[in-house]
C-alpha positions in Angstrom: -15.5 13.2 -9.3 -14.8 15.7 -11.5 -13.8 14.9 -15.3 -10.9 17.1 -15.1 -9.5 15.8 -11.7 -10.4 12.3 -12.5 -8.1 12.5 -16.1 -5.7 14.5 -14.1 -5.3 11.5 -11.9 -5.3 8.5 -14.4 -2.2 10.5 -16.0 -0.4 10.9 -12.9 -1.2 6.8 -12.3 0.3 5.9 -16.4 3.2 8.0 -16.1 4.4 6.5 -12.5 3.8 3.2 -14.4 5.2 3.6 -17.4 8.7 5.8 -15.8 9.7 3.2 -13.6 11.1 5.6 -11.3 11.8 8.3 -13.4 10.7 11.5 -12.1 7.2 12.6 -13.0 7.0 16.2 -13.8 3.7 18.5 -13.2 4.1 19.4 -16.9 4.7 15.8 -17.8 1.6 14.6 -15.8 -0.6 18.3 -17.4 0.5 17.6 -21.0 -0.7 13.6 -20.6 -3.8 15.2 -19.0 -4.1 17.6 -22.0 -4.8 20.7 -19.8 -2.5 23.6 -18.9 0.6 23.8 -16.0 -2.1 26.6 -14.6 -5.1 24.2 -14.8 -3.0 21.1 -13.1 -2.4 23.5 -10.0 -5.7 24.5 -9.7 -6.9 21.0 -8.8 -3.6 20.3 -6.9 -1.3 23.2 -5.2 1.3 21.2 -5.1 3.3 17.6 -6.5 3.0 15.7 -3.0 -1.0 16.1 -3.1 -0.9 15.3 -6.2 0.9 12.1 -5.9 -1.1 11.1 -2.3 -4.2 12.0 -4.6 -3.1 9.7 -6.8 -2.4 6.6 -4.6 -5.5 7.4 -3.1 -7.2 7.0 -6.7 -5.9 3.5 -7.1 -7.3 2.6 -3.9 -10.6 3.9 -5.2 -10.4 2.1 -8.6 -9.8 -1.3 -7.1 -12.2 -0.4 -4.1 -9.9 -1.3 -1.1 -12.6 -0.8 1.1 -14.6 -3.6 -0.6 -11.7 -5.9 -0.1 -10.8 -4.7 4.0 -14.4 -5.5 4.6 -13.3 -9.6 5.2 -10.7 -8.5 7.4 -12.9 -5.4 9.5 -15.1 -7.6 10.3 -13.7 -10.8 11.4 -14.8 -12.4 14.8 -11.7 -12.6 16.4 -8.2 -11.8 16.0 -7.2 -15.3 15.0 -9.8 -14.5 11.7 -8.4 -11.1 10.9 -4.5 -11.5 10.9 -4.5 -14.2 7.9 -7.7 -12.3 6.3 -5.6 -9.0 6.4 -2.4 -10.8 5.1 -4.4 -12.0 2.4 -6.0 -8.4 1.5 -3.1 -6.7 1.4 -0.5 -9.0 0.2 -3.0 -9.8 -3.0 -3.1 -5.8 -3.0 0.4 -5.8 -3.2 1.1 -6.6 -7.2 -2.1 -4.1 -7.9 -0.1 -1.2 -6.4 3.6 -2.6 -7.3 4.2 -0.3 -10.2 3.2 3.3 -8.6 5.1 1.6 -5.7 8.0 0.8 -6.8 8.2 4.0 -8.7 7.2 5.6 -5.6 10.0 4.2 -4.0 12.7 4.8 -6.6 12.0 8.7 -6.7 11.9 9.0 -3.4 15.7 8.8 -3.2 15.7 11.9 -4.1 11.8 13.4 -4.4 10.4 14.5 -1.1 7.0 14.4 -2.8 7.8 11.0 -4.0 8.5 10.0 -0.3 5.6 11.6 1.0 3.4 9.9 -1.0 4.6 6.5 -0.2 5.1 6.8 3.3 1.1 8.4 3.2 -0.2 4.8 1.8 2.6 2.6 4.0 1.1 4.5 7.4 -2.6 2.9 6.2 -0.7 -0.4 5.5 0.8 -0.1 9.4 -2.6 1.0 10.6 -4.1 -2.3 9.5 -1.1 -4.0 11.1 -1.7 -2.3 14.4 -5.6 -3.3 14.0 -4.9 -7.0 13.5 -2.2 -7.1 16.3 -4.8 -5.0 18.5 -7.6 -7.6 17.9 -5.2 -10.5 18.4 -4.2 -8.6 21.8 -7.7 -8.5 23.0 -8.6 -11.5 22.4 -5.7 -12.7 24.4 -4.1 -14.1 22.0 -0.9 -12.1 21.0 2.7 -13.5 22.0 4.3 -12.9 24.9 7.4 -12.8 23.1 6.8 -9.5 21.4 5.4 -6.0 22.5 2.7 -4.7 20.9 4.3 -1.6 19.1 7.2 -4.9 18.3 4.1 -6.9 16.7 2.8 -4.0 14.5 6.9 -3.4 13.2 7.1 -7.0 12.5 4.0 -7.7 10.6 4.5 -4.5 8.7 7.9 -5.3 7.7 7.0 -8.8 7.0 4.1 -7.6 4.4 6.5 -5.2 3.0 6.4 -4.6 -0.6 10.0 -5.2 -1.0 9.3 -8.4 0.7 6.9 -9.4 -1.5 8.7 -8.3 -5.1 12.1 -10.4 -3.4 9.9 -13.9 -3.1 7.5 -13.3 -6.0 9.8 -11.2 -8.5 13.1 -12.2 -7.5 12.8 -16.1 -6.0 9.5 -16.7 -8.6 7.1 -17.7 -6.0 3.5 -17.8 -6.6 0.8 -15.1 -5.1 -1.2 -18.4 -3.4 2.4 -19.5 -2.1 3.4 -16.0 -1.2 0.3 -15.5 0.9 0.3 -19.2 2.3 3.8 -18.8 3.8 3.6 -15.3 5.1 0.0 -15.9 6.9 1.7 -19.1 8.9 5.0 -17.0 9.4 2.5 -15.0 11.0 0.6 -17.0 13.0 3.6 -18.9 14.1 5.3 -15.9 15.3 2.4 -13.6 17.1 0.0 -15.8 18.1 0.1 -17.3 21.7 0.1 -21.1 21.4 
Protein backbone atom coordinates (compact mmCIF):
# COMPACT_ATOMS: atom_id res chain seq x y z
CA UNK A 1 0.00 0.00 0.00
CA UNK A 2 1.13 3.24 -0.52
CA UNK A 3 2.92 5.26 2.48
CA UNK A 4 0.77 8.18 1.84
CA UNK A 5 -2.61 6.23 1.60
CA UNK A 6 -1.68 3.94 4.37
CA UNK A 7 -1.02 7.25 6.95
CA UNK A 8 -3.90 8.78 5.36
CA UNK A 9 -5.92 5.90 6.60
CA UNK A 10 -4.45 5.22 10.20
CA UNK A 11 -5.55 9.11 10.73
CA UNK A 12 -8.93 8.63 9.53
CA UNK A 13 -9.06 5.26 12.04
CA UNK A 14 -7.49 7.70 15.43
CA UNK A 15 -9.69 10.51 14.82
CA UNK A 16 -13.13 8.22 14.55
CA UNK A 17 -11.65 6.78 17.86
CA UNK A 18 -10.67 9.37 19.58
CA UNK A 19 -14.15 11.88 18.47
CA UNK A 20 -16.56 9.59 19.70
CA UNK A 21 -18.89 10.70 17.22
CA UNK A 22 -17.80 13.94 16.53
CA UNK A 23 -17.70 14.68 13.01
CA UNK A 24 -14.37 14.03 11.28
CA UNK A 25 -13.42 16.61 8.84
CA UNK A 26 -11.22 15.98 5.53
CA UNK A 27 -8.95 18.83 6.97
CA UNK A 28 -9.09 17.20 10.35
CA UNK A 29 -8.22 13.70 8.98
CA UNK A 30 -5.22 15.72 6.20
CA UNK A 31 -3.69 17.76 9.03
CA UNK A 32 -3.38 14.32 11.38
CA UNK A 33 -2.00 12.82 8.15
CA UNK A 34 0.43 15.88 7.75
CA UNK A 35 -0.30 16.26 3.98
CA UNK A 36 -2.39 18.93 2.18
CA UNK A 37 -6.65 19.22 1.77
CA UNK A 38 -5.36 18.86 -2.07
CA UNK A 39 -3.13 15.75 -1.40
CA UNK A 40 -6.07 14.05 0.89
CA UNK A 41 -8.46 14.21 -2.35
CA UNK A 42 -6.11 12.93 -4.54
CA UNK A 43 -6.04 9.54 -2.85
CA UNK A 44 -9.80 9.84 -1.96
CA UNK A 45 -12.50 12.10 -4.19
CA UNK A 46 -14.57 12.13 -1.68
CA UNK A 47 -15.43 11.67 2.53
CA UNK A 48 -17.68 8.44 2.05
CA UNK A 49 -14.59 6.53 0.22
CA UNK A 50 -12.67 7.72 2.52
CA UNK A 51 -14.48 6.41 5.47
CA UNK A 52 -15.48 2.77 3.60
CA UNK A 53 -11.57 2.98 2.88
CA UNK A 54 -11.12 3.14 6.21
CA UNK A 55 -13.32 0.34 7.66
CA UNK A 56 -11.92 -1.59 5.10
CA UNK A 57 -8.32 -0.86 6.57
CA UNK A 58 -9.27 -2.14 9.96
CA UNK A 59 -10.48 -5.23 8.45
CA UNK A 60 -7.01 -5.51 6.85
CA UNK A 61 -5.07 -4.75 10.01
CA UNK A 62 -6.74 -7.44 12.00
CA UNK A 63 -6.92 -9.72 8.84
CA UNK A 64 -10.68 -10.71 8.85
CA UNK A 65 -10.12 -12.99 6.29
CA UNK A 66 -7.74 -15.01 8.57
CA UNK A 67 -10.40 -15.13 11.12
CA UNK A 68 -13.72 -16.09 8.43
CA UNK A 69 -11.52 -18.88 7.32
CA UNK A 70 -13.00 -21.30 10.51
CA UNK A 71 -16.32 -20.33 9.53
CA UNK A 72 -15.91 -20.62 5.27
CA UNK A 73 -14.93 -23.68 5.63
CA UNK A 74 -16.94 -25.57 8.08
CA UNK A 75 -18.50 -29.01 7.01
CA UNK A 76 -21.96 -28.29 7.59
CA UNK A 77 -24.10 -25.67 8.59
CA UNK A 78 -24.54 -26.84 12.12
CA UNK A 79 -20.36 -25.97 12.19
CA UNK A 80 -20.61 -22.57 10.59
CA UNK A 81 -23.43 -20.74 12.49
CA UNK A 82 -21.67 -20.88 16.01
CA UNK A 83 -18.13 -20.58 14.24
CA UNK A 84 -19.48 -17.33 12.46
CA UNK A 85 -21.09 -16.04 15.76
CA UNK A 86 -17.90 -16.44 17.32
CA UNK A 87 -15.79 -14.51 14.40
CA UNK A 88 -17.85 -11.80 14.31
CA UNK A 89 -19.11 -11.27 17.74
CA UNK A 90 -15.21 -11.43 18.98
CA UNK A 91 -14.78 -8.87 15.98
CA UNK A 92 -17.27 -6.80 17.44
CA UNK A 93 -15.20 -4.86 20.44
CA UNK A 94 -12.10 -4.61 17.57
CA UNK A 95 -14.39 -2.47 15.40
CA UNK A 96 -16.70 -0.83 18.40
CA UNK A 97 -15.03 2.52 18.42
CA UNK A 98 -15.10 3.40 14.48
CA UNK A 99 -18.47 1.79 15.00
CA UNK A 100 -19.96 3.50 17.30
CA UNK A 101 -18.69 6.67 15.92
CA UNK A 102 -19.83 5.47 12.73
CA UNK A 103 -23.07 5.26 14.06
CA UNK A 104 -23.28 8.49 16.01
CA UNK A 105 -22.42 10.70 12.88
CA UNK A 106 -24.53 9.04 10.83
CA UNK A 107 -27.51 10.91 12.34
CA UNK A 108 -26.64 13.42 10.45
CA UNK A 109 -23.44 12.48 7.99
CA UNK A 110 -24.59 10.62 4.89
CA UNK A 111 -20.85 9.64 4.52
CA UNK A 112 -20.93 8.50 8.07
CA UNK A 113 -24.03 6.21 7.13
CA UNK A 114 -22.60 5.01 4.05
CA UNK A 115 -19.73 3.78 5.56
CA UNK A 116 -21.42 1.78 8.23
CA UNK A 117 -24.14 0.43 6.41
CA UNK A 118 -20.98 -0.66 3.58
CA UNK A 119 -19.35 -2.92 6.57
CA UNK A 120 -23.08 -4.00 8.15
CA UNK A 121 -24.05 -5.43 4.36
CA UNK A 122 -20.68 -7.83 4.76
CA UNK A 123 -21.90 -8.59 8.38
CA UNK A 124 -25.50 -9.62 6.70
CA UNK A 125 -23.77 -11.43 3.93
CA UNK A 126 -22.12 -13.76 6.39
CA UNK A 127 -25.61 -14.12 8.01
CA UNK A 128 -27.22 -15.14 4.77
CA UNK A 129 -24.07 -17.64 4.17
CA UNK A 130 -24.58 -19.36 7.53
CA UNK A 131 -28.45 -19.47 7.17
CA UNK A 132 -27.81 -20.68 3.44
CA UNK A 133 -25.57 -23.59 4.66
CA UNK A 134 -27.95 -24.45 7.52
CA UNK A 135 -30.75 -24.51 4.71
CA UNK A 136 -28.94 -26.97 2.56
CA UNK A 137 -28.10 -29.13 4.85
CA UNK A 138 -31.68 -29.41 5.85
CA UNK A 139 -31.36 -28.09 8.83
CA UNK A 140 -32.94 -24.56 9.03
CA UNK A 141 -36.43 -24.03 11.01
CA UNK A 142 -39.48 -24.29 9.70
CA UNK A 143 -40.52 -21.62 11.73
CA UNK A 144 -38.74 -18.85 9.94
CA UNK A 145 -38.16 -17.97 6.10
CA UNK A 146 -35.02 -17.73 4.93
CA UNK A 147 -34.69 -13.90 4.10
CA UNK A 148 -36.61 -13.97 8.20
CA UNK A 149 -33.36 -16.16 9.29
CA UNK A 150 -30.74 -13.81 7.76
CA UNK A 151 -32.80 -10.52 9.62
CA UNK A 152 -32.81 -12.38 12.76
CA UNK A 153 -29.22 -13.47 13.08
CA UNK A 154 -28.16 -10.14 11.83
CA UNK A 155 -30.08 -8.25 14.32
CA UNK A 156 -29.20 -10.60 17.00
CA UNK A 157 -25.22 -10.06 16.22
CA UNK A 158 -25.84 -6.44 16.15
CA UNK A 159 -23.37 -4.23 17.54
CA UNK A 160 -25.80 -2.41 19.58
CA UNK A 161 -26.67 -5.82 20.84
CA UNK A 162 -23.52 -6.62 21.81
CA UNK A 163 -22.34 -2.96 23.56
CA UNK A 164 -26.13 -3.36 25.57
CA UNK A 165 -24.98 -6.99 27.27
CA UNK A 166 -21.26 -6.44 27.36
CA UNK A 167 -21.12 -2.45 27.98
CA UNK A 168 -24.26 -1.81 29.51
CA UNK A 169 -25.39 -5.31 31.56
CA UNK A 170 -21.24 -6.08 32.04
CA UNK A 171 -21.25 -9.47 30.46
CA UNK A 172 -18.24 -11.17 29.50
CA UNK A 173 -16.99 -11.65 25.64
CA UNK A 174 -16.92 -15.76 26.44
CA UNK A 175 -20.53 -15.27 28.03
CA UNK A 176 -21.60 -12.90 25.30
CA UNK A 177 -20.68 -15.44 22.61
CA UNK A 178 -21.89 -18.54 24.68
CA UNK A 179 -25.45 -17.13 24.93
CA UNK A 180 -25.91 -15.74 21.55
CA UNK A 181 -24.47 -19.01 19.70
CA UNK A 182 -27.31 -21.22 21.74
CA UNK A 183 -29.91 -18.38 21.15
CA UNK A 184 -29.02 -19.25 17.85
CA UNK A 185 -29.10 -22.62 17.54
CA UNK A 186 -32.17 -22.78 19.60
CA UNK A 187 -33.98 -20.60 17.32
CA UNK A 188 -32.84 -21.65 13.52
CA UNK A 189 -31.94 -24.86 13.77
CA UNK A 190 -34.57 -27.77 13.03
CA UNK A 191 -34.65 -30.01 16.03
Amino acid sequence: MNPTRSRILKSAWSLLEEGGGNAVRMSDIAKAAKISRQALYLHFPNRAELLVATTKYIDEVHDIQDRLKASRNAATGEERLPLWIETWGNYIPTIYGVGKALIAMGEADEDATAAWTDRMAAVKHGCAAAIAALKADGRLTEALSETEAVDFLWTLLSVGNWAQLCQGCGWSQERYIEVTQRIARETLVRG
